[in-house]
The first five atom37 places (N, CA, C, CB, O) and aatype in JSON, in Angstrom:
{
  "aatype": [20, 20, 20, 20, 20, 20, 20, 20, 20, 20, 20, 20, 20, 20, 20, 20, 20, 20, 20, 20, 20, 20, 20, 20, 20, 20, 20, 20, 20, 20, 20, 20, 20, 20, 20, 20, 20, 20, 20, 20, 20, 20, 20, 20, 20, 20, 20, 20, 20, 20, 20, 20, 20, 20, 20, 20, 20, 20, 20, 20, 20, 20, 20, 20, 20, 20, 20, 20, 20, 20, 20, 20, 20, 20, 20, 20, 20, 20, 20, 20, 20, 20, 20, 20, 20, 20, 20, 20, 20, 20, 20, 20, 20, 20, 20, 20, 20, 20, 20, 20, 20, 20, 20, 20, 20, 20, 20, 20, 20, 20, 20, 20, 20, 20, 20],
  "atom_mask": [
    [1, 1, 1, 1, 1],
    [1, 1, 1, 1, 1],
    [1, 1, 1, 1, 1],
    [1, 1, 1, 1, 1],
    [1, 1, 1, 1, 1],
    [1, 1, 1, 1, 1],
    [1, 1, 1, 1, 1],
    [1, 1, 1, 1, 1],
    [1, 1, 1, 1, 1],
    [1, 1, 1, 1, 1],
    [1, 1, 1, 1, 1],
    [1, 1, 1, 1, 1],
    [1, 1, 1, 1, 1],
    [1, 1, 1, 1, 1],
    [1, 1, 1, 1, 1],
    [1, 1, 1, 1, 1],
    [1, 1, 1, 1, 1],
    [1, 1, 1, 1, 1],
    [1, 1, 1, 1, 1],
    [1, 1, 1, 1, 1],
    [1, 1, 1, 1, 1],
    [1, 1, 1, 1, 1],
    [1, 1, 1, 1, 1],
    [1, 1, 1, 1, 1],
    [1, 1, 1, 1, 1],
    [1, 1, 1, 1, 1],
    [1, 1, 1, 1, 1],
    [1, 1, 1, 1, 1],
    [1, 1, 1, 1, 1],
    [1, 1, 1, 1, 1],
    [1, 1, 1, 1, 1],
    [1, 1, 1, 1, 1],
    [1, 1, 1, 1, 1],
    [1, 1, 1, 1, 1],
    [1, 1, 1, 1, 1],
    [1, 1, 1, 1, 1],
    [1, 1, 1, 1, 1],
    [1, 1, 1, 1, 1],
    [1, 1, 1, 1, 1],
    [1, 1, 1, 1, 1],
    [1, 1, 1, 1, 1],
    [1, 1, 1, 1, 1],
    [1, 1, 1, 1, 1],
    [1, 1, 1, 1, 1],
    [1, 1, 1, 1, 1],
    [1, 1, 1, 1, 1],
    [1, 1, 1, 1, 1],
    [1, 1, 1, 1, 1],
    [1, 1, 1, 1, 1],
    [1, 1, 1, 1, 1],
    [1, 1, 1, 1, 1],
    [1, 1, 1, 1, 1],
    [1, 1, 1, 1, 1],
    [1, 1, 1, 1, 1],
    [1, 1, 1, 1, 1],
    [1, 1, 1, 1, 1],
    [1, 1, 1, 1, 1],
    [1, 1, 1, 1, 1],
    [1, 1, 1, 1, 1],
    [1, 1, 1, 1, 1],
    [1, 1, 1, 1, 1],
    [1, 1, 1, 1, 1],
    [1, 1, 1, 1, 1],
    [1, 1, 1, 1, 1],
    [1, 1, 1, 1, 1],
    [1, 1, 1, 1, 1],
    [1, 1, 1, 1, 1],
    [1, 1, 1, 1, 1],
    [1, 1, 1, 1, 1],
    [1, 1, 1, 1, 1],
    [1, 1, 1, 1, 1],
    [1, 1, 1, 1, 1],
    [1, 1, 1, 1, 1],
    [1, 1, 1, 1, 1],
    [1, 1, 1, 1, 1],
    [1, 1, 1, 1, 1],
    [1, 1, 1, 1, 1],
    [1, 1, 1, 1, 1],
    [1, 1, 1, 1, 1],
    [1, 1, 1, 1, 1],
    [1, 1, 1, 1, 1],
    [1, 1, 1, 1, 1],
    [1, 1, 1, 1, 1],
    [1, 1, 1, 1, 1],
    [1, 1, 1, 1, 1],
    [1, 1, 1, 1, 1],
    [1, 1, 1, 1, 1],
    [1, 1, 1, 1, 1],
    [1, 1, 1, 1, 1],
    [1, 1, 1, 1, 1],
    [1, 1, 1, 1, 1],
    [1, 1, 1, 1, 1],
    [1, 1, 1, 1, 1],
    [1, 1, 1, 1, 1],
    [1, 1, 1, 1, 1],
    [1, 1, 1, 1, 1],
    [1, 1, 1, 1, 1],
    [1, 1, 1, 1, 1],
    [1, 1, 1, 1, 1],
    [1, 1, 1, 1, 1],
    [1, 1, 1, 1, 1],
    [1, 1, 1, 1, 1],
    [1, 1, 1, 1, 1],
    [1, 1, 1, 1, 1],
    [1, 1, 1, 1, 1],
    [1, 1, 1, 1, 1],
    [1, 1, 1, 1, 1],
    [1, 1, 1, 1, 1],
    [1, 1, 1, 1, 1],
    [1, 1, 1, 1, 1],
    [1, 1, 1, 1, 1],
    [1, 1, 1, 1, 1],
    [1, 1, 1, 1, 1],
    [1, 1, 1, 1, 1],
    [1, 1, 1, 1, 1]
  ],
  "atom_positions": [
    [[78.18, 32.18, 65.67], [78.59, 33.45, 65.1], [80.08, 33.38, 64.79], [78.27, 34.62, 66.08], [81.03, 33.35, 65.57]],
    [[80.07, 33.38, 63.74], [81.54, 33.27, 63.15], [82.76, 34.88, 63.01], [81.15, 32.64, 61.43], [82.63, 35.82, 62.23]],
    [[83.81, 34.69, 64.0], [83.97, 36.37, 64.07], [84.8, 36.64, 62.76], [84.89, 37.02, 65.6], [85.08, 37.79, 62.42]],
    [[85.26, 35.34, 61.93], [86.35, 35.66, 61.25], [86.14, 36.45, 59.47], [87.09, 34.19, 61.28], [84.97, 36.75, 59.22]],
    [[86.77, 36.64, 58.79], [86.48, 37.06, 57.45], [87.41, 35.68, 56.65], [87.09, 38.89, 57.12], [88.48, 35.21, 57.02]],
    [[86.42, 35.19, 55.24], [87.14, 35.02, 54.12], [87.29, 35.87, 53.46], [86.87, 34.29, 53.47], [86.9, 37.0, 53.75]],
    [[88.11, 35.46, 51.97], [88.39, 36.5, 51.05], [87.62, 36.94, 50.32], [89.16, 36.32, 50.38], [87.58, 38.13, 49.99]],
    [[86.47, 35.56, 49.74], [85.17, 35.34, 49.49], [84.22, 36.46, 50.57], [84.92, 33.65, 49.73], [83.94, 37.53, 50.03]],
    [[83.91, 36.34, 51.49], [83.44, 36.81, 52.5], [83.7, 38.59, 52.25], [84.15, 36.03, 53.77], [82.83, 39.32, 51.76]],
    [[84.54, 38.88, 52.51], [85.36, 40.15, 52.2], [85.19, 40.87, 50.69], [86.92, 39.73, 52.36], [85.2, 42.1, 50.55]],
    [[85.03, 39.94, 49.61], [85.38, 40.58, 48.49], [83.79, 40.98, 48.01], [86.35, 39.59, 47.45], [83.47, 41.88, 47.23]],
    [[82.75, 39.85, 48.84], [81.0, 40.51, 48.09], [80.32, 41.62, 49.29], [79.42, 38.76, 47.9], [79.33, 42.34, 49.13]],
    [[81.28, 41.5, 50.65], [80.95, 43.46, 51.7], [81.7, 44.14, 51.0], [81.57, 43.88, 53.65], [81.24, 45.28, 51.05]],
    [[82.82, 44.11, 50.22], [83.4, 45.26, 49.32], [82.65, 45.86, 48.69], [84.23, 44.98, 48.43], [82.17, 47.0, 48.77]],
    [[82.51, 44.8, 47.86], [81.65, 44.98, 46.38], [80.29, 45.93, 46.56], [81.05, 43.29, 45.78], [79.8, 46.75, 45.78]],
    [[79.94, 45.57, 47.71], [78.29, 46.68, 48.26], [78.81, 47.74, 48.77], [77.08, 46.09, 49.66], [78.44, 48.84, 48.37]],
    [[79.53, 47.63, 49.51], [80.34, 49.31, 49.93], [80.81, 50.26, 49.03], [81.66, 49.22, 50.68], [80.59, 51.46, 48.9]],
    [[81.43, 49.53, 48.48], [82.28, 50.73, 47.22], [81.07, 51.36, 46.18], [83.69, 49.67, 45.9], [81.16, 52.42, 45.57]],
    [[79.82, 50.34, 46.13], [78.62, 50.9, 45.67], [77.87, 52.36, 46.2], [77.79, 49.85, 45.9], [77.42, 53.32, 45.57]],
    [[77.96, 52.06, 47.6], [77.66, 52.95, 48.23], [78.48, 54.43, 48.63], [77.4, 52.28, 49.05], [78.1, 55.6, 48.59]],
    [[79.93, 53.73, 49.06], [80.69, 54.66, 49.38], [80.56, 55.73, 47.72], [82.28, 53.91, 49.91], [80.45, 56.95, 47.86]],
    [[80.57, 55.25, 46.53], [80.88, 56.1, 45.72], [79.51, 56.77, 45.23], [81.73, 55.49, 44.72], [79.48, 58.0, 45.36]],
    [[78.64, 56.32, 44.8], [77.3, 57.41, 44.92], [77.13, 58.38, 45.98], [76.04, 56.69, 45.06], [76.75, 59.52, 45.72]],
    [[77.47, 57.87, 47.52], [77.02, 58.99, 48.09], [78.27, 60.09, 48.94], [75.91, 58.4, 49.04], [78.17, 61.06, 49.68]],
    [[79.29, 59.39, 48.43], [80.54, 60.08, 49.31], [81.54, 60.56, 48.38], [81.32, 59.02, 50.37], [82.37, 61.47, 48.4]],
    [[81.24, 59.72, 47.61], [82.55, 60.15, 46.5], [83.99, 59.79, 46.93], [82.64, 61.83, 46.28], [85.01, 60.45, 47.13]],
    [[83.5, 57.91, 47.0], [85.17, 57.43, 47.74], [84.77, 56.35, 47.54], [85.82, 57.72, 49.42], [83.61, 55.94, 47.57]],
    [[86.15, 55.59, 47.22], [86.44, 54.12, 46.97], [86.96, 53.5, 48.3], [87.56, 53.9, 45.77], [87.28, 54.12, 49.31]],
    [[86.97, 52.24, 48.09], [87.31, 51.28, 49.28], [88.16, 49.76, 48.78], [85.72, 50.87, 50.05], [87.52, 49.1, 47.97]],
    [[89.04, 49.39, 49.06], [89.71, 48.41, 48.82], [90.0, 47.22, 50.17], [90.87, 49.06, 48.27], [89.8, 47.55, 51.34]],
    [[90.38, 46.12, 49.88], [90.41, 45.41, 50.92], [92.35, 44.97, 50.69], [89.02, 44.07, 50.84], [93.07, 44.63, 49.76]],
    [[92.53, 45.31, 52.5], [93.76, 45.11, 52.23], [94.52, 44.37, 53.25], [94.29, 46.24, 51.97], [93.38, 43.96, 53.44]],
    [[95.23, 43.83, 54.05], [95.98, 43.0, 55.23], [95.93, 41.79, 55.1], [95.54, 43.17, 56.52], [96.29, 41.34, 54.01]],
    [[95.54, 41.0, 56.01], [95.89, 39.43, 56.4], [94.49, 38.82, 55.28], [95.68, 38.95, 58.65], [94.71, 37.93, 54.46]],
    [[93.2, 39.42, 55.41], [92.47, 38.47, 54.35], [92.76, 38.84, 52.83], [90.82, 38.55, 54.58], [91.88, 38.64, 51.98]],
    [[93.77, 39.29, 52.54], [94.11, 39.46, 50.95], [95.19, 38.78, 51.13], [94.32, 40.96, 50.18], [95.22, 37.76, 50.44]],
    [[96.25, 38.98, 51.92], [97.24, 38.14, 51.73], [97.53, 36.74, 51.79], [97.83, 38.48, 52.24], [98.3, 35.94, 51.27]],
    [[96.21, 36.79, 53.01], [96.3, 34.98, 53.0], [94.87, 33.97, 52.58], [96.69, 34.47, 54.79], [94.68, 32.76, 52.57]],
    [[93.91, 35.33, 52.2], [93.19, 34.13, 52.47], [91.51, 34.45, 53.25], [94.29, 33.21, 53.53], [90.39, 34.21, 52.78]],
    [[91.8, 34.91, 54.22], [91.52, 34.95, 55.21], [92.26, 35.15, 56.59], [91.04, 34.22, 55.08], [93.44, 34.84, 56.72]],
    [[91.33, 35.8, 57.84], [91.36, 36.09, 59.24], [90.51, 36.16, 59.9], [91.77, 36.93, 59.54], [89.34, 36.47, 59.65]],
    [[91.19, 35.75, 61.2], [90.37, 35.2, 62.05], [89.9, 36.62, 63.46], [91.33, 33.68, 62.61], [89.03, 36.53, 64.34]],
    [[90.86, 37.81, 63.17], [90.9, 38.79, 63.72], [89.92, 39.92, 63.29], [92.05, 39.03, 63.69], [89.07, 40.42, 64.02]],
    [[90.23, 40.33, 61.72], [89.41, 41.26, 61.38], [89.59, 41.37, 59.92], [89.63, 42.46, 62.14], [90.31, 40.6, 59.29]],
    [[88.98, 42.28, 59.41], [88.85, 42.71, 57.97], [89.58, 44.22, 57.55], [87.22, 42.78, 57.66], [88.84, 45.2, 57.58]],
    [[90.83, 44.38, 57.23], [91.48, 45.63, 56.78], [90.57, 46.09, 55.42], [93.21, 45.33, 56.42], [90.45, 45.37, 54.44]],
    [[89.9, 47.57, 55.58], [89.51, 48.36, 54.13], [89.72, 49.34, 54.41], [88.21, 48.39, 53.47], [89.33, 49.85, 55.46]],
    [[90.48, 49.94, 53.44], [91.27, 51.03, 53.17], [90.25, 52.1, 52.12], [92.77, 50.43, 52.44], [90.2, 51.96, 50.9]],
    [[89.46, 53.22, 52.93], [88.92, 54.08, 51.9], [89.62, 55.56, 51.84], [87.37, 54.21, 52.15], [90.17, 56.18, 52.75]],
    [[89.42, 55.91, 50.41], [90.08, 57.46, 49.89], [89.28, 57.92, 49.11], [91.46, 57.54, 49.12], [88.47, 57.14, 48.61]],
    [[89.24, 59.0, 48.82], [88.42, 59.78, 47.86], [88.48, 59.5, 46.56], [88.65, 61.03, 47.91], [89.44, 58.77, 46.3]],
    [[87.65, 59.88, 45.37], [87.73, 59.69, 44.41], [88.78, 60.93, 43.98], [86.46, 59.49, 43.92], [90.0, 60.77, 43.99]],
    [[88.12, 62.23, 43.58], [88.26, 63.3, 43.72], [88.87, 64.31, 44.8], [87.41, 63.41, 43.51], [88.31, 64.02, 45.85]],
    [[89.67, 65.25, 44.99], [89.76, 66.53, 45.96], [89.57, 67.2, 46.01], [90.24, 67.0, 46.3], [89.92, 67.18, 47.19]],
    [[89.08, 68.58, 45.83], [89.3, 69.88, 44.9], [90.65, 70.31, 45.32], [88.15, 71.18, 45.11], [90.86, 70.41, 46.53]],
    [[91.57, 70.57, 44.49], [93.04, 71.31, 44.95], [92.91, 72.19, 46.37], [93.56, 72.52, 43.63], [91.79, 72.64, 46.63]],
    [[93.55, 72.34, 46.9], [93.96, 73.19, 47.98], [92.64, 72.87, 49.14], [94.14, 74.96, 47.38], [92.15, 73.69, 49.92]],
    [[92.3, 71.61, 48.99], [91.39, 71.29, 50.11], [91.65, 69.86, 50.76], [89.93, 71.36, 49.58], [92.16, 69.04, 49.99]],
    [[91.34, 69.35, 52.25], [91.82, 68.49, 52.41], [90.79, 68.05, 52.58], [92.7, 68.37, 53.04], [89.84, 68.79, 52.85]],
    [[90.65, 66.54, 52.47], [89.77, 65.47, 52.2], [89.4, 65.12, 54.23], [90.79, 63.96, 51.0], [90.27, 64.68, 54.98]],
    [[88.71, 65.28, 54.43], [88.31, 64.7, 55.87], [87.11, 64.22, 56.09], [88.39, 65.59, 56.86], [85.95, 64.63, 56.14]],
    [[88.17, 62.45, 56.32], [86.99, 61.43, 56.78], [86.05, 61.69, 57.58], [87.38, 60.4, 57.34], [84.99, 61.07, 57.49]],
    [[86.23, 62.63, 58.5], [85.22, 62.29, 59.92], [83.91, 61.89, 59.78], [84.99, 63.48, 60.81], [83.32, 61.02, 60.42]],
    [[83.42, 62.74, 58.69], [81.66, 62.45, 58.27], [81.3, 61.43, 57.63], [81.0, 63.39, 57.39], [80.17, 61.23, 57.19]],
    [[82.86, 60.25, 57.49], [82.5, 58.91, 56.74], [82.04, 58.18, 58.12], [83.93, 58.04, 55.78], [80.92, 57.66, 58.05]],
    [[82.63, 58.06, 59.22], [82.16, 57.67, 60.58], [80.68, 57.49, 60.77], [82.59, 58.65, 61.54], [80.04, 56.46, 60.96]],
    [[80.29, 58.75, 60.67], [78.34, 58.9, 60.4], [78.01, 57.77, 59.74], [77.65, 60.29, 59.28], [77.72, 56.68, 60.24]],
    [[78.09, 58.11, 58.39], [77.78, 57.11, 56.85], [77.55, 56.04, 57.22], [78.9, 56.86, 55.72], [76.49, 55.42, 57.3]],
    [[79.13, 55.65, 57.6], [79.67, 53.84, 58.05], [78.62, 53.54, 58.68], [81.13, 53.45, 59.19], [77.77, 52.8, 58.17]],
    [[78.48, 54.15, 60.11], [77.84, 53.52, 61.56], [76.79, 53.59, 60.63], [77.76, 54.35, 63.31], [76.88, 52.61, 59.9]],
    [[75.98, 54.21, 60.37], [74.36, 54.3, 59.58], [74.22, 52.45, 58.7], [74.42, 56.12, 57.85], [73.33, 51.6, 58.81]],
    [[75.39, 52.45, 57.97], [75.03, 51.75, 56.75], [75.76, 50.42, 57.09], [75.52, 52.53, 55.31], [75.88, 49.56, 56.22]],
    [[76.46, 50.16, 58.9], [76.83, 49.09, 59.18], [75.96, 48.7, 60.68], [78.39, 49.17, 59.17], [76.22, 47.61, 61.18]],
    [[75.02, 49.5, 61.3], [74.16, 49.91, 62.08], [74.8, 49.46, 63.53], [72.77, 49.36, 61.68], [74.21, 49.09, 64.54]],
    [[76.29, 49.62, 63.29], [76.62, 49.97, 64.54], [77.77, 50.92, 64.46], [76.89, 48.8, 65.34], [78.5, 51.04, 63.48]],
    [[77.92, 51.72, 65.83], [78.88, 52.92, 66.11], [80.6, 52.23, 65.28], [78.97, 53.21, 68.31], [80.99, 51.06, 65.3]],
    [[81.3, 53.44, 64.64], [82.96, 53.41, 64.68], [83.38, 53.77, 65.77], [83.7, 54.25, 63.75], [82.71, 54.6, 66.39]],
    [[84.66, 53.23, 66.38], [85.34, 53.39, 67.36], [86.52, 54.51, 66.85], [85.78, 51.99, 67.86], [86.73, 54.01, 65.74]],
    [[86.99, 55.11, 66.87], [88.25, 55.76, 66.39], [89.42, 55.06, 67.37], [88.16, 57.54, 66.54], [89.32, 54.99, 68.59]],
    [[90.48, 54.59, 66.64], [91.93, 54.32, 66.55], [92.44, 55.99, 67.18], [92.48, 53.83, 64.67], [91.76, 56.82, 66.58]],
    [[93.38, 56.67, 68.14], [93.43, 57.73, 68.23], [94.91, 57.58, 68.07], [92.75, 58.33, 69.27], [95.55, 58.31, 67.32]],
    [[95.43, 56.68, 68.74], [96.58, 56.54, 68.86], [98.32, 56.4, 67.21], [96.14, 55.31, 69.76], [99.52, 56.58, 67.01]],
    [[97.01, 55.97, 66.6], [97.84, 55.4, 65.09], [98.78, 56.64, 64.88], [96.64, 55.12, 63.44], [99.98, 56.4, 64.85]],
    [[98.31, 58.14, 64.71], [98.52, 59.32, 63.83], [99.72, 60.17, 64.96], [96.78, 60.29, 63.43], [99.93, 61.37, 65.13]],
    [[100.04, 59.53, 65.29], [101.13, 59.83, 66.41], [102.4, 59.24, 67.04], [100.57, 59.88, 67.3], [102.25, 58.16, 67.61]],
    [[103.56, 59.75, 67.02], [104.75, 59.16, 67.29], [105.29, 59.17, 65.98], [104.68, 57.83, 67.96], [105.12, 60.04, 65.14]],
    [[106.05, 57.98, 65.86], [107.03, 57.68, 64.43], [106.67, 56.79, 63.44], [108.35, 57.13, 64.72], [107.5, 56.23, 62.72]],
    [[105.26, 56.6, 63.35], [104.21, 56.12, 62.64], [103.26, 56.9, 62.2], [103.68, 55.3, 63.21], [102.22, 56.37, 61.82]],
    [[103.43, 58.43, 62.15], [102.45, 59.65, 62.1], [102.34, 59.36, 60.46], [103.12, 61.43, 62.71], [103.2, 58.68, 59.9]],
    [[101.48, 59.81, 59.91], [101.45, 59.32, 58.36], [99.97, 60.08, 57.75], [101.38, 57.31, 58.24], [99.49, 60.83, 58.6]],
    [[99.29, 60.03, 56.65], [98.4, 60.49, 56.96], [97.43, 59.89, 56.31], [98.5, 61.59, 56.92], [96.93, 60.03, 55.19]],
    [[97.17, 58.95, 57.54], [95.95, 58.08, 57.66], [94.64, 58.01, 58.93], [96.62, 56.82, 57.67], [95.1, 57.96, 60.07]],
    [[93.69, 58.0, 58.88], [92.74, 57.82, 59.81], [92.61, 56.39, 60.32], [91.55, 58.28, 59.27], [92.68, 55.57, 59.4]],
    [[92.41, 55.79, 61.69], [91.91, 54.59, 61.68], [91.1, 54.58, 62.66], [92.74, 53.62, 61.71], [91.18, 54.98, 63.82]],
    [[89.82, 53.79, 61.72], [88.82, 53.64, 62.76], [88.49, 52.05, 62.69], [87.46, 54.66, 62.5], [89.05, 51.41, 61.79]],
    [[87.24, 51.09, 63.96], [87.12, 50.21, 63.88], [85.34, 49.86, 64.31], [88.25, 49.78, 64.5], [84.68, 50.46, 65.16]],
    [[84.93, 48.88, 63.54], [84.04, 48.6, 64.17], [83.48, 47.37, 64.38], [83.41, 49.2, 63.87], [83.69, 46.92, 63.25]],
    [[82.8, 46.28, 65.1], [82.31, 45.29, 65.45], [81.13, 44.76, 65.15], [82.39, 45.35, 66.33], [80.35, 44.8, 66.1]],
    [[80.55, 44.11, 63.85], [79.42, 44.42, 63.28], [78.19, 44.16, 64.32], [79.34, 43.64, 61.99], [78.68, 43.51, 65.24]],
    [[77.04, 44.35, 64.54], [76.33, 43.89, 65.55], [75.05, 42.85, 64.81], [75.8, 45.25, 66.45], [74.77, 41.79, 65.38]],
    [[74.55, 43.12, 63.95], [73.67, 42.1, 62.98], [73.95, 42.16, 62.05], [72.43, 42.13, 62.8], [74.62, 43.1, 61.61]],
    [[73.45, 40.94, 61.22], [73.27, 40.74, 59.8], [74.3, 39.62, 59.76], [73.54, 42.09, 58.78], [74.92, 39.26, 60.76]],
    [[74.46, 39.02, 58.35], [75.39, 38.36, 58.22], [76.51, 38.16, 58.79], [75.56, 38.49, 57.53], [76.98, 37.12, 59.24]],
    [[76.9, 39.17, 58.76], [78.26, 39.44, 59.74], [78.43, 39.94, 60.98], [79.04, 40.21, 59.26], [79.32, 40.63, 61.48]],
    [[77.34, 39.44, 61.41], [77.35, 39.9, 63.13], [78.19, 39.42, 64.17], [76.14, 39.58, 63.78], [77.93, 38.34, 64.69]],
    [[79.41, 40.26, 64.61], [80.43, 39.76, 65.37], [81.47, 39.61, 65.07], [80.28, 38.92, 65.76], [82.34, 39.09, 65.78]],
    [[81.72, 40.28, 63.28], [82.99, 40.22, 62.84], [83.28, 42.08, 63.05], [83.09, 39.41, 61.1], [82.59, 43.1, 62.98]],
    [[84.64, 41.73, 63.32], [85.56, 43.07, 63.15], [85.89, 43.79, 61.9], [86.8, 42.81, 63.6], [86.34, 42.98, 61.1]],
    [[85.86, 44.96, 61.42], [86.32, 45.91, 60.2], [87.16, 47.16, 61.1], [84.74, 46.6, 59.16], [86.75, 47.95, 61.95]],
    [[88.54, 46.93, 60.48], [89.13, 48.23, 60.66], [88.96, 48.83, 59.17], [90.75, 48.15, 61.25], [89.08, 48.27, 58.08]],
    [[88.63, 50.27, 59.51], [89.12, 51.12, 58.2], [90.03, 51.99, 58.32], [88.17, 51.87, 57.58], [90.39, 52.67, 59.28]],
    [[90.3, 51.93, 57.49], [92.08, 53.09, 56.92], [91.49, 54.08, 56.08], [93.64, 52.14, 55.62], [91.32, 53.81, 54.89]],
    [[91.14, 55.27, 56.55], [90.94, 56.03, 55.82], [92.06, 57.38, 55.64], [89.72, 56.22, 56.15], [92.45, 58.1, 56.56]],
    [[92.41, 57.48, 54.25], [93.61, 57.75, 53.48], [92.88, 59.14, 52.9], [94.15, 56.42, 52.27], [91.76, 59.42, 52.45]],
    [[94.12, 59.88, 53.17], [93.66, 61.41, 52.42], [94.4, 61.68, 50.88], [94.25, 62.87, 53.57], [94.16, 62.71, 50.25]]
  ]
}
């Protein structure tokens, strides 16, 4: 069981997510950290999702992407609690999860989810 991501690796779970994320959520997903910059990692997979759309004077909240994810990666998100606090407060969500089967069983995904 290989825990790590290529870029290769990374760029065809994008490619099915952003399928998904945008029919049923109405949000894009990008891949972003150590396997874009280098290549590959041996730690985890950075994807960064945001909405397509907002309606003005409403705020965009991930929480019910958590559901989605765990459903459509068939294991639980962990929430990051700590990120959105101190002198790094910003306004981003981070959650993580540990895939449990399939291809990628045993690799790590953090997501950044961006309002």
């Amino acid at each position: 069981m290989n825990k790590g991501w290529t870029l290769d690796e990374a760029i065809a779970f994008v490619k099915l997510l952003e399928v998904e994320l945008a029919e049923k959520c109405d949000a894009h997903c990008g891949i972003v950290g150590g396997v874009l910059m280098k290549g590959e990692s041996e730690k985890d997979l950075d994807v960064v999702i945001y909405p397509h759309k907002k309606p003005h004077g409403v705020e965009w909240s991930p929480e019910w992407l958590n559901d989605f994810l765990s459903q459509y990666l068939g294991s639980p998100l962990q929430a990051c609690t700590n990120i959105t606090s101190g002198a790094y407060r910003d306004a981003k969500r981070v959650s993580w999860v540990r895939i449990k089967n399939g291809v990628h069983a045993g690799k790590r995904i953090d997501f950044f989810f961006l309002q």
